[in-house]
C-alpha positions in Angstrom: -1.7 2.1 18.1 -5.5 1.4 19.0 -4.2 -2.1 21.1 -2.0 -2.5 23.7 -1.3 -6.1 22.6 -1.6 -8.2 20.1 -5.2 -9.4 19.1 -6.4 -7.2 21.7 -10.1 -5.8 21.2 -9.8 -2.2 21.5 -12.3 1.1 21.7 -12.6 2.7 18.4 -10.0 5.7 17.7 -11.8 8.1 15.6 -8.9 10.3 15.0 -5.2 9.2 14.8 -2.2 11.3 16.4 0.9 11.2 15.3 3.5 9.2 17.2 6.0 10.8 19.1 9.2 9.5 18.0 12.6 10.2 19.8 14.8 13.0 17.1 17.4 11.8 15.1 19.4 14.4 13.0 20.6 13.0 9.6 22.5 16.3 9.0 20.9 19.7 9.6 17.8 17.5 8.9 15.6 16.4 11.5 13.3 13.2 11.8 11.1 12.3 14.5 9.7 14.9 17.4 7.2 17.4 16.3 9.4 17.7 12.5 7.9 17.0 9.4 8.1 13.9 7.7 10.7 14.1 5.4 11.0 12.7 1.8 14.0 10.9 0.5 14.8 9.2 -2.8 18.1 7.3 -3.9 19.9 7.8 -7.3 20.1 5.1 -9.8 23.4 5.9 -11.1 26.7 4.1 -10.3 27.6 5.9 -7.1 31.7 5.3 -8.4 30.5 7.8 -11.3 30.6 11.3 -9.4 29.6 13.6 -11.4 26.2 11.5 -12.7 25.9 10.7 -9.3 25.9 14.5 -7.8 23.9 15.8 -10.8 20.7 13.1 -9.7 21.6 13.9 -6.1 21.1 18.0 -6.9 18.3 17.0 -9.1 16.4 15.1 -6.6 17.4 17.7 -3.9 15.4 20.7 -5.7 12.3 18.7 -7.0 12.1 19.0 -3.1 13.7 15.6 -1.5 14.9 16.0 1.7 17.4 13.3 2.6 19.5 11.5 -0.8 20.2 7.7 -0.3 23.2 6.6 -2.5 24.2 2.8 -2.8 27.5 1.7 -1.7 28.6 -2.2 -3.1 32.1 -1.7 -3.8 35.7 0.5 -2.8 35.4 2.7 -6.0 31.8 4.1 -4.4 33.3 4.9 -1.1 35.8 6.6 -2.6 33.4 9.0 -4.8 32.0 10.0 -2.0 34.0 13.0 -1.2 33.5 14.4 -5.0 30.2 13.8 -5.1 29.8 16.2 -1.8 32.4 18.6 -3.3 30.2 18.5 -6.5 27.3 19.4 -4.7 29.1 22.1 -2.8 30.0 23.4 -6.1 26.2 23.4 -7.7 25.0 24.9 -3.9 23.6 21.8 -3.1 23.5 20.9 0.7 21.7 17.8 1.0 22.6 14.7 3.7 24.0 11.7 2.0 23.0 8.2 3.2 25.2 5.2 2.2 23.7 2.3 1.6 25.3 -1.0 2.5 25.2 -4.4 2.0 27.2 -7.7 2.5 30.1 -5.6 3.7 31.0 -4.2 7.0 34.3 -3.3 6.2 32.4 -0.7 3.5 30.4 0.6 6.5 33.3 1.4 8.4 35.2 3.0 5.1 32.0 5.8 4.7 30.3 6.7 8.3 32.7 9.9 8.3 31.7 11.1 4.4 27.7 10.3 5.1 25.4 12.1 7.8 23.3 8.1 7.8 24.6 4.7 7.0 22.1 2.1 6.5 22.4 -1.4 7.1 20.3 -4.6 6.4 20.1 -7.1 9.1 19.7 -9.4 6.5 22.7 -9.5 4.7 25.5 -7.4 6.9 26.6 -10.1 9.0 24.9 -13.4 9.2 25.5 -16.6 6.8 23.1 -16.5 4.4 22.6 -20.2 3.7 22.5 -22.8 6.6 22.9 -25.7 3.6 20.4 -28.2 5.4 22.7 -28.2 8.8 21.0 -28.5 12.0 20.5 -25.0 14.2 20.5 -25.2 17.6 20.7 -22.4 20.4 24.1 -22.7 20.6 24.9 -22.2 17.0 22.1 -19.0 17.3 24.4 -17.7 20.0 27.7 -17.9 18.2 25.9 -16.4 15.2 24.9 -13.5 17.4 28.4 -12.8 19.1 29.4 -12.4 15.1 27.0 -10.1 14.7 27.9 -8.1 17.3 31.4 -8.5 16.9 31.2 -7.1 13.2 28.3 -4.4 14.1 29.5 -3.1 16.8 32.6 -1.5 15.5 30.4 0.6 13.0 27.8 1.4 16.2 31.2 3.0 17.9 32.7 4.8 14.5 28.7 6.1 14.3 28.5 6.8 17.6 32.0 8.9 18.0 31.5 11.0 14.4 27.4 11.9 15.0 26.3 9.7 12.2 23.0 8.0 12.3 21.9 4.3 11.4 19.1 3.2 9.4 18.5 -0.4 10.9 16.6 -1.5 7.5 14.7 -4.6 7.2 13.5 -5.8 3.9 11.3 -8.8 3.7 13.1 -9.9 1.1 16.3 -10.2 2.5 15.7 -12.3 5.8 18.8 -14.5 6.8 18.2 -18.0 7.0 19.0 -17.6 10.6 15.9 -15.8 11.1 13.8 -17.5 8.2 14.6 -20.6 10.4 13.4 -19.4 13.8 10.7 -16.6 13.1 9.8 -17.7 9.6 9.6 -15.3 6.5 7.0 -12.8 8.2 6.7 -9.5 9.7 7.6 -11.0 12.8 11.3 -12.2 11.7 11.5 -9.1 10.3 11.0 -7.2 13.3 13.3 -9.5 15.4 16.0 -9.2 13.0 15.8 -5.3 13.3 15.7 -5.6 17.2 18.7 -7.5 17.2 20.1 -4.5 16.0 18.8 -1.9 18.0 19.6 -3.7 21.4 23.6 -4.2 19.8 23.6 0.1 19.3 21.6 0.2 22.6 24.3 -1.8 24.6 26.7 0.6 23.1 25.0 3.4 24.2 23.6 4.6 20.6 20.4 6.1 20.2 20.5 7.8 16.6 18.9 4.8 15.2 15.8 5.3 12.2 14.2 1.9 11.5 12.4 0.4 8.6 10.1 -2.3 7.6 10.0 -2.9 4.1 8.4 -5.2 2.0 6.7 -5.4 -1.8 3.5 -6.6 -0.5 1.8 -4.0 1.2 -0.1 -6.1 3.5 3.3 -7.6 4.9 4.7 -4.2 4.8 1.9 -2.8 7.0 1.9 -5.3 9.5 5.6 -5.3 9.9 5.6 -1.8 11.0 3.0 -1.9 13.4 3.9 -4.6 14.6 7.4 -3.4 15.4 5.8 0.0 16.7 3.9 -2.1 19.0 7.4 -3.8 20.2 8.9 -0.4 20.5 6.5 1.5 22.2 5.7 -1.6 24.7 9.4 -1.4 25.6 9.7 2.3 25.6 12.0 2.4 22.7 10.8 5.4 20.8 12.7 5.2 17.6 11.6 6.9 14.0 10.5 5.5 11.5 11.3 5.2 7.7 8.6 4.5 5.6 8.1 2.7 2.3 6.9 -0.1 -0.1 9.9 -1.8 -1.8 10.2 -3.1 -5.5 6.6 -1.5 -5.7 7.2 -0.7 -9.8 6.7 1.9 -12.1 3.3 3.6 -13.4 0.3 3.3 -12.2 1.1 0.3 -10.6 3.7 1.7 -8.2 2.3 4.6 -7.3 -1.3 3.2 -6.0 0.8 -0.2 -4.5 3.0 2.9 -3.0 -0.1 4.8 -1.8 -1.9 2.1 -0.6 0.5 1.4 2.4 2.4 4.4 2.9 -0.8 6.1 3.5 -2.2 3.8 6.1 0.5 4.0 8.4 0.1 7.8 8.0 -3.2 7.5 8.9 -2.2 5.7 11.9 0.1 8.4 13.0 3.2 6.7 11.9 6.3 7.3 9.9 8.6 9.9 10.4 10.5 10.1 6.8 9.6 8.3 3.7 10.4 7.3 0.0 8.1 6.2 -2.9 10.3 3.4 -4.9 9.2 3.6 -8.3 10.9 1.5 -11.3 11.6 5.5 -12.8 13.7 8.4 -12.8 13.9 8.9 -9.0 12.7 12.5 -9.5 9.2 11.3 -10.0 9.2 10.1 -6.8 8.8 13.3 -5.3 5.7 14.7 -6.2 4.0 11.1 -4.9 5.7 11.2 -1.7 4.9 15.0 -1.0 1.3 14.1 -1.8 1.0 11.2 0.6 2.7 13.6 3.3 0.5 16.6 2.7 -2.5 14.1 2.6 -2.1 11.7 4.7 -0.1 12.4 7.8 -1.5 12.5 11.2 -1.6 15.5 13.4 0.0 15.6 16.8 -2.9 16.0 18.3 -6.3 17.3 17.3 -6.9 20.8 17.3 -10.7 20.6 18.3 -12.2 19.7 21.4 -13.1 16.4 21.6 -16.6 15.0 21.2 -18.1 12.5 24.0 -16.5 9.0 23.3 -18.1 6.2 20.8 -18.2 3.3 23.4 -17.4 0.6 20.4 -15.1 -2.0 20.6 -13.0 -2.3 17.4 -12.7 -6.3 16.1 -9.9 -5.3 13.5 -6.9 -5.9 14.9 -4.0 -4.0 13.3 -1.4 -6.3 13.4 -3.3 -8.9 11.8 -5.8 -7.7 9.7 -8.4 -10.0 8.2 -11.2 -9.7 6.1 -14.3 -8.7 7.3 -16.8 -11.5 7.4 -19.9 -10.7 6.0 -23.1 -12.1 4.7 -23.3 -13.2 0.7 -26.2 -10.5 -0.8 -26.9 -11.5 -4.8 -27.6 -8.8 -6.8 -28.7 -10.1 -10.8 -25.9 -12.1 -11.6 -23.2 -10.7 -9.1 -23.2 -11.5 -6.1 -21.1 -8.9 -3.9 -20.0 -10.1 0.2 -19.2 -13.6 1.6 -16.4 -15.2 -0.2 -16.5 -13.1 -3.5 -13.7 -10.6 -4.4 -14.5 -7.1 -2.9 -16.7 -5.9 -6.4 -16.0 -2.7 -9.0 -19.0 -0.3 -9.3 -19.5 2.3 -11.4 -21.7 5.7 -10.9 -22.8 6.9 -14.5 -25.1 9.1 -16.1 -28.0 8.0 -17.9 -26.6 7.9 -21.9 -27.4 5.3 -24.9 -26.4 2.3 -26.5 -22.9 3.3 -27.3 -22.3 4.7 -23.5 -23.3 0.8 -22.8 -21.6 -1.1 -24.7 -18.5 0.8 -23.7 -19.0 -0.4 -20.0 -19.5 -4.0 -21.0 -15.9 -4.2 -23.3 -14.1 -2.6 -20.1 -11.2 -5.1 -19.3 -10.7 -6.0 -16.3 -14.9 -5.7 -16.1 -17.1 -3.3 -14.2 -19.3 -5.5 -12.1 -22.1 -3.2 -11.3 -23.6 -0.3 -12.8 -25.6 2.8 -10.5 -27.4 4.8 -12.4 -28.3 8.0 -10.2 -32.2 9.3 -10.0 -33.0 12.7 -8.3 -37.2 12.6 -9.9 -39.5 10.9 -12.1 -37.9 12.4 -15.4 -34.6 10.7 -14.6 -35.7 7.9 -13.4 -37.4 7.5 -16.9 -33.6 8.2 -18.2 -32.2 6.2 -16.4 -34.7 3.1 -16.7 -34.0 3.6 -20.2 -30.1 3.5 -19.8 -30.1 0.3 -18.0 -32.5 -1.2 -20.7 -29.1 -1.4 -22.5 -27.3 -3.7 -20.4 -28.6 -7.7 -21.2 -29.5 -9.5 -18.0 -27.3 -11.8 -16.3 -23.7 -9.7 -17.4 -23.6 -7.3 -14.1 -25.2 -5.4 -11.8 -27.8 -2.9 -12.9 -28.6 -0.6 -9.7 -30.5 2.6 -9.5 -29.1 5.4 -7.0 -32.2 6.8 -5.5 -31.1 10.5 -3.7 -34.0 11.8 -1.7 -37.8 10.9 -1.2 -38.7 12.5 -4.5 -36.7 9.9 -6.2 -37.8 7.1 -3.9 -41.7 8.4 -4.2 -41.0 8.6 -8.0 -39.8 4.8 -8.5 -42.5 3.5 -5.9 -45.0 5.0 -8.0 -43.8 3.6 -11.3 -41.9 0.1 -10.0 -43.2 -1.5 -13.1 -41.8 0.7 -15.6 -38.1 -0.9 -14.0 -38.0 -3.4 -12.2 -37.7 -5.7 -15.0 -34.1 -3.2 -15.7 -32.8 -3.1 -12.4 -31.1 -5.5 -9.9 -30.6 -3.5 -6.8 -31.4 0.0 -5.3 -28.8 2.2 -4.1 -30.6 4.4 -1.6 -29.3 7.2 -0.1 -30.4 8.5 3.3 -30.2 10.6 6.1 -29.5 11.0 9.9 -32.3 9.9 11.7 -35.3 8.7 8.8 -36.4 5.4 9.4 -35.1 3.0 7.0 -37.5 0.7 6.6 -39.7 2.3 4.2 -37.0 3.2 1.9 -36.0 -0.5 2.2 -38.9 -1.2 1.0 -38.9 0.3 -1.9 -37.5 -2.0 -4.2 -40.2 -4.4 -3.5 -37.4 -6.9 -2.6 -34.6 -6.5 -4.6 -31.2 -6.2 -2.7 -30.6 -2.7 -1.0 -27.6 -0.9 -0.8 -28.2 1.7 2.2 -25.6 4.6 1.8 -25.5 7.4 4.8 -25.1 10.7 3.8 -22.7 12.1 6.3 -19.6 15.1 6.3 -16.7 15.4 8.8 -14.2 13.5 10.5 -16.0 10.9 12.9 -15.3 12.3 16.4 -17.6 15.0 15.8 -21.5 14.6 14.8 -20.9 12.3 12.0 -19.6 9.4 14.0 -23.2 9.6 16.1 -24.6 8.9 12.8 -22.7 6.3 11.6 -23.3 4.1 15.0 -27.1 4.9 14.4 -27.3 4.0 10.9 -25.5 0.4 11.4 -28.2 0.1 14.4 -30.8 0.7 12.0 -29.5 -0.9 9.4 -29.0 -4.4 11.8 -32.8 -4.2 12.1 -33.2 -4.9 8.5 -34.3 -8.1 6.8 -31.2 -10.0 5.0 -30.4 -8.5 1.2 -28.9 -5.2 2.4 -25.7 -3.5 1.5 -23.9 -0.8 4.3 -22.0 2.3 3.0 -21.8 6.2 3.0 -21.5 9.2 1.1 -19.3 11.5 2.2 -19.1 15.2 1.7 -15.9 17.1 0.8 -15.1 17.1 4.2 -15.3 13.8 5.2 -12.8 11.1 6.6 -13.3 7.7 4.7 -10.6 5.6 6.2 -11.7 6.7 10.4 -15.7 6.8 8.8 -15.8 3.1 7.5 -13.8 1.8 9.9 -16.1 2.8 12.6 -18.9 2.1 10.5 -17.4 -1.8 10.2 -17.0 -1.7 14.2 -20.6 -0.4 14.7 -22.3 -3.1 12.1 -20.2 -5.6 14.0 -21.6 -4.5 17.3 -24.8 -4.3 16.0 -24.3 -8.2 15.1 -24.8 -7.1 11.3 -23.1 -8.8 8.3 -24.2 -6.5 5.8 -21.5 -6.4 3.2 -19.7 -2.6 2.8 -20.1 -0.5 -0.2 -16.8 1.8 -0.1 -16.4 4.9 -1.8 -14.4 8.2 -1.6 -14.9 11.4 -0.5 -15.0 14.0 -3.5 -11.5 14.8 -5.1 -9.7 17.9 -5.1 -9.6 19.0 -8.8 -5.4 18.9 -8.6 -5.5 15.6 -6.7 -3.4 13.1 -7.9 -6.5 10.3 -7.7 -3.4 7.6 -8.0 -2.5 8.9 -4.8 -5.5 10.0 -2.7 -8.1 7.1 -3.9 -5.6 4.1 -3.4 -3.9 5.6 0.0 -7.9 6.5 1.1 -10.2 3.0 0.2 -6.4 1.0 -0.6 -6.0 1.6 3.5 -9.3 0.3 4.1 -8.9 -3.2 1.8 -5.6 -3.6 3.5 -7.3 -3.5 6.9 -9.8 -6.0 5.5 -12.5 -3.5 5.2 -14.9 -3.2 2.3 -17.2 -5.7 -0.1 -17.3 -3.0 -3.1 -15.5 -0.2 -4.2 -18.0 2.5 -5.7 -16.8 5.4 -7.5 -18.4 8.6 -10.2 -17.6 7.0 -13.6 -15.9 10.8 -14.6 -15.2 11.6 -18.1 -12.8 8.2 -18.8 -14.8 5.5 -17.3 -11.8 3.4 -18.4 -9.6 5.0 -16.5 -11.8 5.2 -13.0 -12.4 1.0 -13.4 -9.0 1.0 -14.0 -8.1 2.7 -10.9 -10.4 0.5 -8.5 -9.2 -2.4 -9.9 -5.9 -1.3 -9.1 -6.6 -0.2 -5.7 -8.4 -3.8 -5.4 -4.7 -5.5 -6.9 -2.3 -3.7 -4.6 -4.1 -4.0 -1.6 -4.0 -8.2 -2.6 -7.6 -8.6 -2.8 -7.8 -9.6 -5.7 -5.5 -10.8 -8.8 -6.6 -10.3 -12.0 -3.6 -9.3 -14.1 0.5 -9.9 -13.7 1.7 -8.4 -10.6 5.2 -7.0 -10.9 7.7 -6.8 -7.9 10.0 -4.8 -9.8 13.2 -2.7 -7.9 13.8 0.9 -8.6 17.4 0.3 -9.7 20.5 1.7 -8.1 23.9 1.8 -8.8 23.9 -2.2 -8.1 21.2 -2.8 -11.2 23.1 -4.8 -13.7 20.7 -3.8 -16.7 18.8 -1.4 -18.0 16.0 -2.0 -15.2 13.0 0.5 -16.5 13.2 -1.0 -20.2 13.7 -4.5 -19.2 10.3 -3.9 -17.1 8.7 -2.6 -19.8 9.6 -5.5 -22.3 8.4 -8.1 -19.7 5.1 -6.2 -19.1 4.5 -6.3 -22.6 4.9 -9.8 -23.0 3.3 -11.1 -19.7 0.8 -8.1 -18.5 -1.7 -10.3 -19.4 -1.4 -13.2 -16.6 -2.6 -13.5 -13.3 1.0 -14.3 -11.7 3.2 -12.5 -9.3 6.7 -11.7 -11.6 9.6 -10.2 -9.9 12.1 -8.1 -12.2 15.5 -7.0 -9.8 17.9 -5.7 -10.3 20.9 -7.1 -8.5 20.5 -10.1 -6.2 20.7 -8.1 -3.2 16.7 -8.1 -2.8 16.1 -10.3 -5.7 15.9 -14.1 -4.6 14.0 -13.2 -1.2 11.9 -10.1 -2.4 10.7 -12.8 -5.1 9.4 -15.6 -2.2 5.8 -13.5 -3.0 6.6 -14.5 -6.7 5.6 -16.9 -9.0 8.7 -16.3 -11.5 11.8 -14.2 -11.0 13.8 -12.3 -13.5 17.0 -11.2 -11.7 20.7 -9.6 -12.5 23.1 -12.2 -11.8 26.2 -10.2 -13.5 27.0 -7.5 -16.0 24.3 -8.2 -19.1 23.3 -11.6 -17.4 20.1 -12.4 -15.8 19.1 -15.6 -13.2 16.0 -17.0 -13.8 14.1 -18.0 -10.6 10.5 -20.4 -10.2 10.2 -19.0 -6.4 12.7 -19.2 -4.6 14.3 -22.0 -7.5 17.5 -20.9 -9.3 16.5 -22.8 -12.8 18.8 -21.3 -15.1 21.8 -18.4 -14.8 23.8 -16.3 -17.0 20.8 -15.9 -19.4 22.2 -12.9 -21.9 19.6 -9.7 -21.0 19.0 -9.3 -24.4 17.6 -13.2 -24.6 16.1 -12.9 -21.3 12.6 -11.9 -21.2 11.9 -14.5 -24.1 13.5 -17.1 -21.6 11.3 -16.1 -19.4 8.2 -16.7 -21.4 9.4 -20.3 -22.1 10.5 -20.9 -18.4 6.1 -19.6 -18.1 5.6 -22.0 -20.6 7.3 -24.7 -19.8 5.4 -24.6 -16.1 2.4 -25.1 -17.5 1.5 -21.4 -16.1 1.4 -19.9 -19.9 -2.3 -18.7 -21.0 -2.7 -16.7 -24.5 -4.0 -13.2 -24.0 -7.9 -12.4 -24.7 -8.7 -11.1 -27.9 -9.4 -7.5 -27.2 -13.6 -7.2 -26.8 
């Protein structure tokens, strides 16, 4: 971690090395040390039915996951357990089975000899869950915590004694009120609630402990974990790490939410196994969670030699993230830094009237459009373009690359400056900045560095001189960078934030990505690359090429923009990724509420079970939960309103319950 305390100011780390974690075998597989992360996945199906259960298990095993999680609520699962295995035997499947458990120990107990990995949730495996309004003092904390460890304990020993691991997994949702009440529902209870149960296995001499931290919000779920990494390695408690964004939905949706904080934790060198929890067939998981591996994980260490230190001081602090403050630049109508939502900018080529008034009916809107210009000709083109566009609906910018395109619109300003309400200029190492500030006669300026490779080489001396020069400007300018295919975006803008900050500059940051792989998954790569940055508070603008489906590329910064929580601009779904605990048919129930409620800016939890459900949905505006076989709870919050709704009646319900809050708004004619 770049601090060695909380809300410490720390030097810049340009590159991140992966953690060394302390091994735990989960069978013949390995996590932690110099291993690979590994990816795991949990079936859907009722673990008491073996042979749907072993067929997912074998399914998910040779679409390439490592480690199979199945769920555990009642005897009947237990005892499938050995048939499932012997199934898998039979279909020359070997693949280490996790139980999951909740609510009872005595379950625990019954499966740590047919599993290679129990896991547990703090949450729910011991402690009360309701306090009822009674008064909690130490001493009732203490006799809570002998019955913790009176009940834990036994499966730490049975563990212990057969060479089975633990996952010790915290979910945000799941706090107990014991911990609610002391720590409050944060990452900090729930990293005290997972210490309680590492120091229980540690005073019984167990070590083969894996530990996660998750959450449906990815900015709780990042903090949580480095938080607790900054606990653990404080205390010289090297644990792994499991890594994942719970109840993250289905689609788009859950794979960018995924991405977006799976990734930045890689990037910080964490995470030793992981699972992408998509409302789905748990087969698609896979492929995401192979990509954010192959993409996103940290080397050991760094195989070049390292390049003189960058002697800046890094204001971000990592386990508290905050947006960067910066100064409010107004560009036409849109005004892009202070308190405004981080912005949606398209690239596009110069076209016509139709290729316009398809970028003003995008929904959710593109707020500023670059045209680029390489010489006079295009500039004419692209003059013209922008000619489309009334004033006053967005931002029309011209990209100027090189001083033949900055010579060519000095020479002819008033053939578009009527057209155009900033300048996108891009420029080098070393040229002096002023004069292509100057350009634009003063209009606003958006300055982007054009710079390759990772930042601890000669690309990180640019960056720090390019926010020096750029300090030296007059108010109205715009910081970001162009980066070549080899280029780092998450360690390049992070320094580039730390150098503008030493700098004393408040220029607002332009983001935008490195050029994609053909075969890259941009679900994956974009949110887990500029989705790491917005979760770190990083980043005014989000700037991509248009590509041939404009659509779909504002679509996917607006995503990015929605799972990293800086902005809301459509229903955000907190929706499980079913188990054999889900009490309806989870991915088709999803899909009907989407339907009916996509269109409103509210948080909406659809669970599965109430395992998760009631405390997963204190992010929530409205909750839509199983409460029994073909029966669903209704929640406002945390508020039980109504119970034993019939699922087929359900998601109507919940449009009146919407309603009848006053939170109902009719959807937008379509543009």
């Amino acid at each position: 971690m770049p601090s060695d305390r909380p809300g410490a100011p720390a030097l810049f780390v340009p590159r991140a090395v992966r953690r060394l974690a302390h091994e735990v075998a989960i069978g013949d597989v390995i996590v932690g040390g110099r291993h690979p992360v590994a990816v795991q996945s949990m079936t859907t199906t009722r673990t008491a039915d073996a042979a749907a259960t072993a067929a997912q298990a074998a399914a998910l095993a040779r679409a390439g996951c490592a480690i199979v999680r199945v769920t555990v609520p009642s005897k009947p699962d237990a005892e499938a357990l050995p048939e499932i295995r012997r199934r898998l035997a039979q279909a020359g499947v070997k693949v280490p089975l996790v139980a999951d458990i909740h609510f009872t120990p005595s379950l625990a107990l019954a499966v740590v000899e047919l599993v290679e990995k129990v896991r547990v949730n703090p949450g729910n495996f011991a402690d009360r869950k309701s306090l009822k309004g009674e008064p909690y003092d130490d001493a009732r904390w203490d006799e809570d915590l002998r019955r913790v460890y009176e009940l834990f304990a036994p499966l730490v020993d049975r563990a212990k004694a057969r060479g089975t691991a633990l996952r010790i997994g915290t979910n945000h949702g799941s706090l107990s009120d014991r911990i609610v009440h002391r720590f409050g529902d944060s990452p900090l209870g729930m990293v005290e609630s997972a210490l309680e149960f590492v120091r229980i296995c540690e005073d019984r001499g167990f070590h083969d402990i894996v530990i996660s931290m998750k959450a449906s919000n990815p900015q709780v779920m990042v903090r949580a974990y480095r938080l607790l990494v900054e606990r653990l390695d404080r205390e010289h408690r090297p644990y792994p790490l499991h890594l994942g964004v719970t109840e993250a939905g289905g689609g788009d949706e859950g794979r960018i939410k995924s991405a977006s904080g799976i990734a930045t934790l890689l990037a910080d060198g964490l995470g030793d196994t992981v699972r992408v929890s998509l409302t789905e067939d748990p087969v698609n998981e896979i492929p995401v969670a192979r990509e954010l591996v192959r993409q996103f994980t940290a080397p050991f260490e760094t195989n070049s030699a390292p390049s003189p230190p960058l002697e800046v001081i890094e204001r971000r602090d990592p386990l508290d993230p905050v947006r960067r403050p910066a100064a409010r630049v107004e560009a036409g109508p849109i005004a892009f830094g202070g308190d405004e939502v981080p912005r949606v900018e398209l690239l596009v080529p110069p076209g016509g009237a139709r290729e316009a008034a398809a970028l003003l009916a995008l929904r959710p809107p593109v707020e500023a459009v670059d045209v680029p210009v390489a010489d006079a000709a295009t500039l004419d083109a692209a003059a013209a373009f922008l000619a489309q566009f009334p004033a006053g609906v967005l931002t029309r910018a011209l990209t100027l690359r090189g001083p033949a395109a900055r010579e060519a619109a000095a020479a002819r300003r008033a053939a578009w400056a009527s057209r155009v309400d900033r300048l996108t200029l891009v420029v080098d190492d070393g040229e002096d900045l002023a004069g292509p500030a100057a350009v634009g006669g003063g209009l606003p300026v958006a300055l982007l560095l054009r710079c390759d490779g990772p930042p601890d080489g000669p690309a990180g001396a640019a960056i720090a001189r390019f926010a020096s020069a750029v300090a030296g400007l007059a108010p109205g300018v715009m910081a970001g960078l162009e980066l070549g295919p080899g280029g780092a975006p998450i360690e390049s803008y992070r320094l580039l934030a730390a150098c503008l900050d030493r700098a004393g500059s408040r220029a607002p940051i332009v983001l935008s990505d490195r050029p994609a792989a053909a075969d890259e998954d941009l679900r994956v790569g974009v949110a887990g690359r500029l989705g790491s940055l917005l979760l770190d508070g990083i980043g005014d603008a989000v700037r991509m090429p248009a590509g041939p489906d404009p659509a779909a590329t504002a679509k996917l910064l607006h995503d990015v923009l929605q799972a990293a929580r800086r902005r809301l601009e459509r229903a955000d779904y907190i929706a499980c990724p079913s188990c054999g605990r889900t009490l309806f048919e989870l991915e088709e129930t999803t899909e009907r509420v989407r339907q009916l409620t996509a269109h409103l800016k509210l948080k909406i939890a659809v669970m599965g079970c109430v395992v998760n459900g009631p405390g997963e949905m204190a992010d929530a505006d409205f909750g839509y939960v199983g409460w029994g076989a073909g029966k669903v709870a209704l929640f406002v919050g945390r508020d039980l309103v109504e119970r034993d709704v019939p699922s087929a009646e359900a998601p109507q319900k919940l449009v009146d319950l919407i309603r009848a809050k006053g939170r109902w708004t009719d959807p937008e004619p379509g543009p």
